[in-house]
N, C-alpha and C positions, 0 to 999 in steps of 0.2 A: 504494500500500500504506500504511495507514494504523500507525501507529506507536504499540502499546496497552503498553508499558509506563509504569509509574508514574515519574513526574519526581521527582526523587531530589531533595528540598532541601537545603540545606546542615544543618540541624536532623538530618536522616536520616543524612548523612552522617558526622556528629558524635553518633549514637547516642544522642540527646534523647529519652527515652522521654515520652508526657505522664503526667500526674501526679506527677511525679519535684519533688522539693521544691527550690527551686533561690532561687540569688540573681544577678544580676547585678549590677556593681560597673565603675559608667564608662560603660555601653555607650551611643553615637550611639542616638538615636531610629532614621536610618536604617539601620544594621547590624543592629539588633533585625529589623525591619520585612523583609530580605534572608535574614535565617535562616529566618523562615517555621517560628518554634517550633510547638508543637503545645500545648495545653493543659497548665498547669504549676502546681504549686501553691507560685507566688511573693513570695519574702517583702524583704521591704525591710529587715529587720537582720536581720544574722548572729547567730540563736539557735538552739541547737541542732545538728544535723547536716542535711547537706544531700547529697542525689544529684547535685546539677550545680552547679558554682560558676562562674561565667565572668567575669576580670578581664578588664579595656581598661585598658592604662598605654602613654603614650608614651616614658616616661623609666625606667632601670633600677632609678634611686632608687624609685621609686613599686611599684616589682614587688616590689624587696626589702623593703620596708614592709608592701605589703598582702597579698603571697605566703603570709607564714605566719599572717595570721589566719585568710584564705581555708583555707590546708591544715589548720587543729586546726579548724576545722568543717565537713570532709567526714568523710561517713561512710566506712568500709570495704568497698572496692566500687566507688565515687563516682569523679566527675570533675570534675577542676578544668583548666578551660581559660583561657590565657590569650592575649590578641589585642593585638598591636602594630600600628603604620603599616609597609607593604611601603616597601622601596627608601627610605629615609629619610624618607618623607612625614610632615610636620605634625611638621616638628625632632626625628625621634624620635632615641634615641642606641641603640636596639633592634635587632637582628637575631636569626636563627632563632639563629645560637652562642651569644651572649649571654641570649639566656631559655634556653636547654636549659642551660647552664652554673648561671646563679643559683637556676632550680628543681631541679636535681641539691646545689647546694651547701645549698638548703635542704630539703631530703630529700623530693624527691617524681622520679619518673622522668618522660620523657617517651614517646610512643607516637606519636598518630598528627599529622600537618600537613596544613593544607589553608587554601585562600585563602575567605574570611568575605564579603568585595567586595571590590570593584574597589584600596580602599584596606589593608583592614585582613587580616592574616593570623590563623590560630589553632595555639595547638599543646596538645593534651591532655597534661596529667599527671595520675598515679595514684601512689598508694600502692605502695611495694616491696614486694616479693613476701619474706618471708622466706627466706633461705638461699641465693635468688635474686643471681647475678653478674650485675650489670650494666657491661657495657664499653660509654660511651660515650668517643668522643674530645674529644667538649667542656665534658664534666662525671666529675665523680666523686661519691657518697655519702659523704656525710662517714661513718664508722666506726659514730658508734651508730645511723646509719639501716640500715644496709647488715644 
């Protein structure tokens, strides 16, 4: 029996529509190449608003840095993903607590999680929902995000 569903790539998985205006920020040649994007109309600076943002940081320092330029140019709607090293790989000081914590403190929620390759994980944040409680237990919205 022949198996005629479509192979889900991790791009589909992660809700990469093409044409969607996007930056990437860090990403391995090989990781790019793994997602298996779809046609994107991608830009090398951050101008403007953007439908998909996706950082690669091994270190926290570098999330808290480049997290909030990444979040004031997505659009309303938009997603911003950010990808560390699984299981400490490549000295990261990174875990799934630790980004859902620092993208909560710098006002963005998280959503969905899934592994990128072999090395690298991802996790989606958005934009809070207005009026919207968010309980997680490893973050909070700071007050005038919320």
């Amino acid at each position: 029996m022949t198996d005629t569903r479509t192979a889900r790539t991790v791009a589909r998985k992660m809700g990469i529509k093409g044409g969607s205006r996007a930056h990437l920020a860090g990403a391995p040649d090989s990781v790019v190449a793994a997602m298996c994007l779809p046609a994107l109309d991608l830009c090398d600076e951050l101008t403007s608003e953007f439908d998909y943002l996706h950082l690669f940081v091994t270190r926290q320092h570098q999330m808290r840095a480049q997290f909030p330029v990444m979040r004031d140019r997505l659009r309303a709607g938009g997603m911003l993903w950010v990808s560390w090293p699984k299981r400490g790989r490549l000295g990261t000081d990174l875990t799934m607590k630790s980004v859902i914590a620092i993208g909560y403190d710098l006002g963005m929620v998280e959503s969905t999680c899934l592994r990128i390759d072999e090395v690298w994980a991802g996790l989606k944040f958005t934009h809070p929902k207005p009026g919207k409680v968010y309980a997680n237990s490893y973050g909070t919205l700071p007050a005038h995000y919320a």
